[in-house]
DRENTOR-833558 format. One record per residue (C-alpha): y, x, z; residue in three letters. Coordinates in steps of 0.5 Angstrom, whole numbers, plus 500, padded with zeros to 3 digits. Layout:
BEGIN
<north Y&east X&up Z&r Ala>;
...
***
This chain:
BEGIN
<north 880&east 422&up 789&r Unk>;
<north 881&east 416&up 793&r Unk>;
<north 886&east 416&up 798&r Unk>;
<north 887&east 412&up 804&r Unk>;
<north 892&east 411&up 809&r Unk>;
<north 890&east 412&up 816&r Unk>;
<north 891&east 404&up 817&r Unk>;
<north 885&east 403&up 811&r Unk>;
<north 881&east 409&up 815&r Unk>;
<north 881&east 405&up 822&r Unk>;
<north 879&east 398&up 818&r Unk>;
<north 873&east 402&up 815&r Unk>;
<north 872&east 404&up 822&r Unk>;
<north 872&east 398&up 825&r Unk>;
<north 868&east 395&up 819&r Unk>;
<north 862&east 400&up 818&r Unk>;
<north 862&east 399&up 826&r Unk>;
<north 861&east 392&up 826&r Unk>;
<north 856&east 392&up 820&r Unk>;
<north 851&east 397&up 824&r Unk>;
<north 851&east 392&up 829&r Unk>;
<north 849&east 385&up 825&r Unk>;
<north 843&east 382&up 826&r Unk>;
<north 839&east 384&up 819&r Unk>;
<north 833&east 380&up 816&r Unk>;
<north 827&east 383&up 815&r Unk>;
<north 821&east 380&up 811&r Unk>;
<north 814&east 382&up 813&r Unk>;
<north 807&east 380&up 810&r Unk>;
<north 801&east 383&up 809&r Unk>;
<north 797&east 383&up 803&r Unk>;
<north 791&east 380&up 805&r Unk>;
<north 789&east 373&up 806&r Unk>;
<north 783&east 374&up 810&r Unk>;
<north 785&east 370&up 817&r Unk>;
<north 783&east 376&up 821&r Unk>;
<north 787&east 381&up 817&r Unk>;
<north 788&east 388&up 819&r Unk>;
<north 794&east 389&up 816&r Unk>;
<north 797&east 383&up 818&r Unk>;
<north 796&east 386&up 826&r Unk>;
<north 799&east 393&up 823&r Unk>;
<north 805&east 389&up 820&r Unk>;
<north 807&east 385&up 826&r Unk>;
<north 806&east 391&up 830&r Unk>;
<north 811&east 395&up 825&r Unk>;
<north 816&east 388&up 826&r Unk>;
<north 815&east 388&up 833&r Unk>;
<north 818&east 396&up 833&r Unk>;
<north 825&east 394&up 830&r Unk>;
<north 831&east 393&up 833&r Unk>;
<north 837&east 388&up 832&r Unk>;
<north 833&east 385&up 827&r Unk>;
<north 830&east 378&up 826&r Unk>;
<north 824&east 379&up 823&r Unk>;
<north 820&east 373&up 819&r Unk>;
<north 813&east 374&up 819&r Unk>;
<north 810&east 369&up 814&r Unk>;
<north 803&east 369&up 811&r Unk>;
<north 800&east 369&up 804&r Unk>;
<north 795&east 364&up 806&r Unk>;
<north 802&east 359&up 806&r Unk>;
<north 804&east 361&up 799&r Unk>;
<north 798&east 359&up 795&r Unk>;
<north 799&east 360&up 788&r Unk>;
<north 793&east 358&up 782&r Unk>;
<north 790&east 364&up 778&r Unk>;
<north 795&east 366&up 774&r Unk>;
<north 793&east 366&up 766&r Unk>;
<north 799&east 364&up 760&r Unk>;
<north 795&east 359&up 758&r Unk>;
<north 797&east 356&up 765&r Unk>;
<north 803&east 358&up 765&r Unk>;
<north 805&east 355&up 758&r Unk>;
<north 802&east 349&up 761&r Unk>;
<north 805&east 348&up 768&r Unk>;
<north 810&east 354&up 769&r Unk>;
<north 811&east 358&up 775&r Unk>;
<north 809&east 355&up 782&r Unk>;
<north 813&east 353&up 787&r Unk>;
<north 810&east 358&up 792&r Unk>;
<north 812&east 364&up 787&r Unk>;
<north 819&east 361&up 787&r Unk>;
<north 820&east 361&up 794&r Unk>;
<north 817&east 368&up 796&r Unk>;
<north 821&east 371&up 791&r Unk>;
<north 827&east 367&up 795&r Unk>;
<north 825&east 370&up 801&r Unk>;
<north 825&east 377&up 798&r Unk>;
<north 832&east 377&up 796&r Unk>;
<north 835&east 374&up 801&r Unk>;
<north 832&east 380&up 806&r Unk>;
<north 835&east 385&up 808&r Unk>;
<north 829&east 389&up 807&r Unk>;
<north 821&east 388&up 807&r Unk>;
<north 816&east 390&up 812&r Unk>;
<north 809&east 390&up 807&r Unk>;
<north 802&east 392&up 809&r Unk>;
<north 797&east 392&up 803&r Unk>;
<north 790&east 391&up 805&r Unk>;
<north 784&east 396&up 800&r Unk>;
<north 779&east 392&up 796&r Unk>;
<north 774&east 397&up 791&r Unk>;
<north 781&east 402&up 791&r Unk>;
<north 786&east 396&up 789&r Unk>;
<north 791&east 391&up 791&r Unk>;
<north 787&east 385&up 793&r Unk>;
<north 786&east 379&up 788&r Unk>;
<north 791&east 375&up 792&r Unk>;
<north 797&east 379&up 793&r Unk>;
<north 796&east 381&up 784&r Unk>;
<north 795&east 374&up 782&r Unk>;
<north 802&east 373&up 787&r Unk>;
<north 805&east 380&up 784&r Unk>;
<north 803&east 377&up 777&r Unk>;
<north 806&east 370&up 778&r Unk>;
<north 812&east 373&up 782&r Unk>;
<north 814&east 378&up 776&r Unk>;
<north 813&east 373&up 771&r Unk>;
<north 819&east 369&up 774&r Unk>;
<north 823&east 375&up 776&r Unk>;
<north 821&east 384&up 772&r Unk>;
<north 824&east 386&up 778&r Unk>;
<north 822&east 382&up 784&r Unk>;
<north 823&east 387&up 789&r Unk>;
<north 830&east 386&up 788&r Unk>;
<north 832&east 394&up 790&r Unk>;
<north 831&east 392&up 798&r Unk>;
<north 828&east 398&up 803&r Unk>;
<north 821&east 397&up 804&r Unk>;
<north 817&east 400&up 809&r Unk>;
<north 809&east 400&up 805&r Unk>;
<north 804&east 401&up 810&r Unk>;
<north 796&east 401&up 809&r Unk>;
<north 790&east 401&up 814&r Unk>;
<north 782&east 400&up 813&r Unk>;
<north 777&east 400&up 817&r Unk>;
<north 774&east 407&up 814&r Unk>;
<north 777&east 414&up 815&r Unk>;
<north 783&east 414&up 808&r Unk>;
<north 787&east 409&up 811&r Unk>;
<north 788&east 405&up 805&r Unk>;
<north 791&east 411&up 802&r Unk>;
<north 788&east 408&up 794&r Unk>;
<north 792&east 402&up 794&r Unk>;
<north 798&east 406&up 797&r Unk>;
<north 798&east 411&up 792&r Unk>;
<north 797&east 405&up 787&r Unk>;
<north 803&east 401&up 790&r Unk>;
<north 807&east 408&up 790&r Unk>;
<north 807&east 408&up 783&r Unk>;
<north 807&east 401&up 781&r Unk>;
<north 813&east 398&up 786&r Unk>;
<north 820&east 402&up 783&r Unk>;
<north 819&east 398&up 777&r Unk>;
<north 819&east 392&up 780&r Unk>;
<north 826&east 396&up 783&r Unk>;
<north 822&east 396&up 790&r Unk>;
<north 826&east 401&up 794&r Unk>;
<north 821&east 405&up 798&r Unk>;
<north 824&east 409&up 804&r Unk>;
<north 817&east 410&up 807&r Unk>;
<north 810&east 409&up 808&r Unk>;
<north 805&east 409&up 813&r Unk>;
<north 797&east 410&up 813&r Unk>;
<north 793&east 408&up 818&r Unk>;
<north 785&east 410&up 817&r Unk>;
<north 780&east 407&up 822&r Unk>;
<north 784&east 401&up 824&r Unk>;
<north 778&east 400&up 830&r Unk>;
<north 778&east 407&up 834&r Unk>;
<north 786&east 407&up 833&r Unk>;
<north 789&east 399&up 834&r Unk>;
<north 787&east 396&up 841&r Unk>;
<north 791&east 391&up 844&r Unk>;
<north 795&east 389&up 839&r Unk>;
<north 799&east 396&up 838&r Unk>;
<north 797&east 403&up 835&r Unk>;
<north 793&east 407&up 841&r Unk>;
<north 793&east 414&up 838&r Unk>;
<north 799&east 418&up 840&r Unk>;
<north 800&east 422&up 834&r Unk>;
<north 799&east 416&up 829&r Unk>;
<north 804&east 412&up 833&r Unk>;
<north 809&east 417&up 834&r Unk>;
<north 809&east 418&up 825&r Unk>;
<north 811&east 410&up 825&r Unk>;
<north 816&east 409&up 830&r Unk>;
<north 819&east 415&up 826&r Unk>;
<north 819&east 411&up 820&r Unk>;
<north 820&east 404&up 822&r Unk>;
<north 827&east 408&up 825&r Unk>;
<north 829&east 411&up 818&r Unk>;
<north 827&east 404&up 815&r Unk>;
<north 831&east 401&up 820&r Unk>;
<north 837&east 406&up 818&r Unk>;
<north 836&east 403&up 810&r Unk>;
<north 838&east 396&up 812&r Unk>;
***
């Protein structure tokens, strides 16, 4: 067992307290690219609850990426744009994601990023906390793709340490921020213990 001097233990001190003030970085994005998304408000909003943190919000309308085939990728190799999100999710403290739901499933542009992203890099979450959100117009609140991401992102070493579903977007969102009490209650709760893991 180590042993520090009292010295070592004020150093520790002074330098686990300087760390729990630095500004962090967090990357937050929707899985979506529809210019309207419900999950991108979801996100911004969840972004805009942190504190001490520079939050980069991007846009995968911004990362365009062809349709992932081998037959492509032998001919051209990795897209630039994979490349560069696979950068920003390293070089972040932590994620901030919220998937949106087609047919129960991730949407075809957030695969075909995730295909090409793990393509380049197996483990393409790097270990960063995330916060994996979900919201769809309908009562179950993404609950499919959360629980599909839920199963399939730690063997992209995603370091989930909470998600969050918000069913009927519309009679729950308003004006840019969760209008149901209980249900704004719950995210603060896990946007504070994201907020502890980076």
């Amino acid at each position: 067992m180590a042993i520090y001097s009292l010295e070592n233990k004020i150093i520790l001190h002074i330098f686990a307290m300087e760390n729990k003030f630095i500004m962090k970085n967090v990357l937050a994005f929707a899985g979506s690219n529809s210019k309207t998304s419900i999950n991108k408000q979801l996100v911004t909003y969840a972004s805009s609850l942190l504190n001490k943190a520079k939050v980069e919000l991007i846009d995968l309308n911004d990362f365009d990426v062809p349709l992932f085939g081998v037959d492509l990728e032998a001919e051209m190799g990795h897209p630039e744009n994979a490349k560069l999100l696979l950068e920003k999710i390293k070089d972040a403290d932590g994620v901030l994601l919220s998937l949106a739901e087609h047919n129960g499933a991730y949407t075809a542009v957030f695969k075909n990023m995730l295909d090409w992203m793990s393509r380049i890099e197996s483990k393409n979450f790097y270990g960063k906390p995330m916060l994996l959100m979900a919201t769809s117009p309908g009562g179950r609140g993404g609950k499919s793709v959360l629980a599909m991401a839920k199963d399939r992102f730690p063997r992209h070493n995603a370091n989930i340490v909470a998600d969050f579903s918000l069913p009927s977007f519309g009679s729950n969102f308003s004006e840019g921020k969760i209008v149901n009490e209980e249900l704004n209650k719950e995210l603060n709760s896990k946007v504070e213990l994201f907020q502890n893991t980076i």
